[in-house]
N, C-alpha and C positions, 0 to 999 in steps of 0.2 A: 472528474467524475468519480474516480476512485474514493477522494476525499470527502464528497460529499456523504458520497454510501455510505461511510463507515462514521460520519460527522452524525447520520441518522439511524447507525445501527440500531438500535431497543427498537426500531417500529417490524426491527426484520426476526425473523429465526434463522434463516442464515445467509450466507452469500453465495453464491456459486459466481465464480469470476473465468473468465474468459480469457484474459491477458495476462493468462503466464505469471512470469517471474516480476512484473511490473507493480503484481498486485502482493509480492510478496511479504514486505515492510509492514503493509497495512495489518493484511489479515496478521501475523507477526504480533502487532500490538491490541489487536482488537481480542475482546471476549466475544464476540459473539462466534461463530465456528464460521471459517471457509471453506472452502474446500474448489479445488483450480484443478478445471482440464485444460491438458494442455494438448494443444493442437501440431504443433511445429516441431522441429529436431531441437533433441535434448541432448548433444553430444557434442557440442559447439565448444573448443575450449575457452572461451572467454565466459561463457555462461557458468564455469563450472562451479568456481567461487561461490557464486551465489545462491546455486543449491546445496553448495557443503553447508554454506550459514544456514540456510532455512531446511532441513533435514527434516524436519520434524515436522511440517505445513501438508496435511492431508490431500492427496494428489489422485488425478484420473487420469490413466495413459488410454487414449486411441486406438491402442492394440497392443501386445504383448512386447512385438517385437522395438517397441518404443520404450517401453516400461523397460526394458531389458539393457538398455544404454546406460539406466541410471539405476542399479540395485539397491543401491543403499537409502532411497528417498522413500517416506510414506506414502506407499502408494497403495489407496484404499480398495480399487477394482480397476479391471480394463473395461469400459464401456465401449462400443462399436457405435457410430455415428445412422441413423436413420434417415428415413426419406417417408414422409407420408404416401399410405399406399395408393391413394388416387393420382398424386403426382405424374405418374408414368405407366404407363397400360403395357399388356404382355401386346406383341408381336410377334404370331408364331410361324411367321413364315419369313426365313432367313433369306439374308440381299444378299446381295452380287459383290458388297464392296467391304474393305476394312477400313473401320474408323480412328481417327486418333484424335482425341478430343484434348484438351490442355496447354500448359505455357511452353511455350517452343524455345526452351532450355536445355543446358548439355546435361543436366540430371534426369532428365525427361527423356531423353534422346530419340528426336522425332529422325534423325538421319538411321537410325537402325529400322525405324518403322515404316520406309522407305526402301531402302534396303530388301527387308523382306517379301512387301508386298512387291517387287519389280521381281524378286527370282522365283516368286509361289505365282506369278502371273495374274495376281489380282488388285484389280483398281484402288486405289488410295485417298480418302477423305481427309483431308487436315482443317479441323473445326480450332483453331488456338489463337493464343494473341501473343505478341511480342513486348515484354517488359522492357523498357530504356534500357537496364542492366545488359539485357540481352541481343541488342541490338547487332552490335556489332559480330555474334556469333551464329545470326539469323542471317546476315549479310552473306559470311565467311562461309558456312558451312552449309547451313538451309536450301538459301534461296537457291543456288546452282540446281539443286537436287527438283526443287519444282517444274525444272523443264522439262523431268522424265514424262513419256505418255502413261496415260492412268493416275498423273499425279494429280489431283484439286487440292490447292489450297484456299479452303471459303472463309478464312478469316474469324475472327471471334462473332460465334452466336451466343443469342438469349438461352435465360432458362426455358421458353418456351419454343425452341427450335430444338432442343433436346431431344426430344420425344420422336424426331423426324429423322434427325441426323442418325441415333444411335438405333431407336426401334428400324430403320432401315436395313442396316448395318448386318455383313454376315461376324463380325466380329470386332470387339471394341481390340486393338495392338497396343497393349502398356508396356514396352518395355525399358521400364526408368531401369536406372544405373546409381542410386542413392537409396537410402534406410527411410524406405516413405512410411510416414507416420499411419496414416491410412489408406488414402486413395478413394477419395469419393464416388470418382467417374465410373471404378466397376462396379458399384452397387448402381448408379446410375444405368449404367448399359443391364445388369443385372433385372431390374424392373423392366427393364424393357422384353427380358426374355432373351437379350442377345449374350453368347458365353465373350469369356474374356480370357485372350494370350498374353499372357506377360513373362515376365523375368523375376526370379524367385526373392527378390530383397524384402527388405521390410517387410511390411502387414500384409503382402501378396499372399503368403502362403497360409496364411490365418483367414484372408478375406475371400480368397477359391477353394473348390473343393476338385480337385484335379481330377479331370476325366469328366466331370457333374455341372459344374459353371465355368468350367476353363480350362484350357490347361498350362503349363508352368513348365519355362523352356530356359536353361544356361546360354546357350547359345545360339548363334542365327539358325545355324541348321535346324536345331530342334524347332526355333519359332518357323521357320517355313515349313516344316512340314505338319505343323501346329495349325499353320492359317490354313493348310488342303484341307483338316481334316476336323474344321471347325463344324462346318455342317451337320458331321454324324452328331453333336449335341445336341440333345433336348431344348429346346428353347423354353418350353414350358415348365422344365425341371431349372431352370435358370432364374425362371419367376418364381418357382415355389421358394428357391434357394434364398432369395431377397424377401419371402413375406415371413419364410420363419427364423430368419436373423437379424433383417437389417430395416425394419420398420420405424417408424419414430414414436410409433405406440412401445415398443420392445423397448428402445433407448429411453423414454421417460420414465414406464416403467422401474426401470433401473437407477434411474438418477434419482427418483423418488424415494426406494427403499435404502438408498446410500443417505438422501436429507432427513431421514427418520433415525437412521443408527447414528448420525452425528449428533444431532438434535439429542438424542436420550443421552448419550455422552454427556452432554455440557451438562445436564439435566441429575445424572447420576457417575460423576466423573471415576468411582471404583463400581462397576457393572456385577461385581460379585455382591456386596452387599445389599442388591437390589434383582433378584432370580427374577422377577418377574420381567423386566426390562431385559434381562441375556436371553430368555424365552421370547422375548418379540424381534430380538436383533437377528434371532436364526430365522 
């Protein structure tokens, strides 16, 4: 697919690629301009090679704290990832239970989200799937944990169970143990109007606003006494939170006015000898 695209570039003004490092070679030889978000951890050593050669290849981080792995790379903005706003409706009246929606992984760590809802004494949702990879840690360490009372594990839902699972929900429990790139589930729960407890790594503390959509806890103690006191949050301040951040009108937006400054780039490759095109790029 890669090679097609660029087999047909002159009918594009640009690329925006999706896969990473994979599309790296191409955009590399191509004229026409790319420009690649990247989605996944950028901090991989075996990856690293490859972004020393291509240094120079026009880059999107997911969030800051992703861009921050890798200083030295072009990186032209942080875009935040969207959700159209009809997708998911506010639910202003908070449930009884905590949700944890996702891949039931030791980065993930569904045994801590466990954990806390059995000592804060509140019911526990497990909406996740189990990847082959992780089979064997879902065996070891998981499964045992599901025989707790209050524990449901209902297996991998649709995107249209979303809306039930999480708008239910008195709180969505993130608390991963890895530099998460983003984190899409809390702007998920987010639209819903439900706040979100997590643990402060990655894009956590760029994607809550603590005390406002969530709050952000180091330790169990903190996250249990986080899930008591999930209620006193505005559920409705949760939804505003997701309509003036994390919309996919706000994300296009933005990816739009980034295909326009590369685009006059290619177009007037020194922007000084051209003031009218530096006066559209601001």
């Amino acid at each position: 697919m890669l090679s097609e695209v660029y087999d047909r570039s002159d009918e594009f003004d640009i690329v925006h690629s999706h896969l990473e490092h994979l599309g790296f070679p191409f955009a590399h030889l191509a004229r026409i301009p790319t420009i690649s978000t990247m989605h996944g951890r950028v901090d991989l050593e075996d990856l690293k090679p490859i972004y020393h050669r291509y240094d120079d290849l026009p880059l999107v981080s997911i969030s800051q704290a992703q861009s921050d792995l890798l200083p030295n790379m072009n990186w032209m903005d942080t875009i935040y990832h969207g959700l159209p706003c009809a997708s998911l409706y506010l639910n202003p009246n908070p449930g009884k239970y905590l949700a944890f929606l996702g891949r039931l992984s030791p980065e993930k760590s569904p045994e801590i989200a466990i954990e806390v809802a059995q000592r804060a004494g509140i019911p526990l949702k497990i909406a996740a799937k189990v990847d082959r990879s992780n089979e064997s840690y879902f065996n070891a360490v998981i499964k045992p944990l599901l025989a707790y009372a209050d524990v449901e594990y209902v297996g991998e839902i649709s995107e249209l169970q979303k809306q039930e699972f999480l708008g239910n929900a008195l709180a969505l429990i993130f608390p991963i143990d890895w530099p998460e790139p983003f984190g899409l589930v809390m702007i998920e729960a987010l639209a819903c109007g439900t706040p979100v407890i997590a643990r402060p790594f990655g894009s956590v503390p760029e994607v809550l606003r603590e005390g406002v959509s969530g709050f952000i806890e180091s330790d169990v103690d903190g996250l249990v006494s986080a899930a008591k006191h999930a209620s006193s949050l505005s559920r409705r301040a949760c939804r505003e939170e997701f309509e003036a951040r994390f919309t996919a009108e706000i994300m296009a937006t933005r990816y739009e006015t980034l295909y326009y400054r590369l685009i006059e780039r290619r177009i007037s490759p020194d922007p000084l000898a051209n003031p009218a095109l530096v006066s559209a790029a601001k």
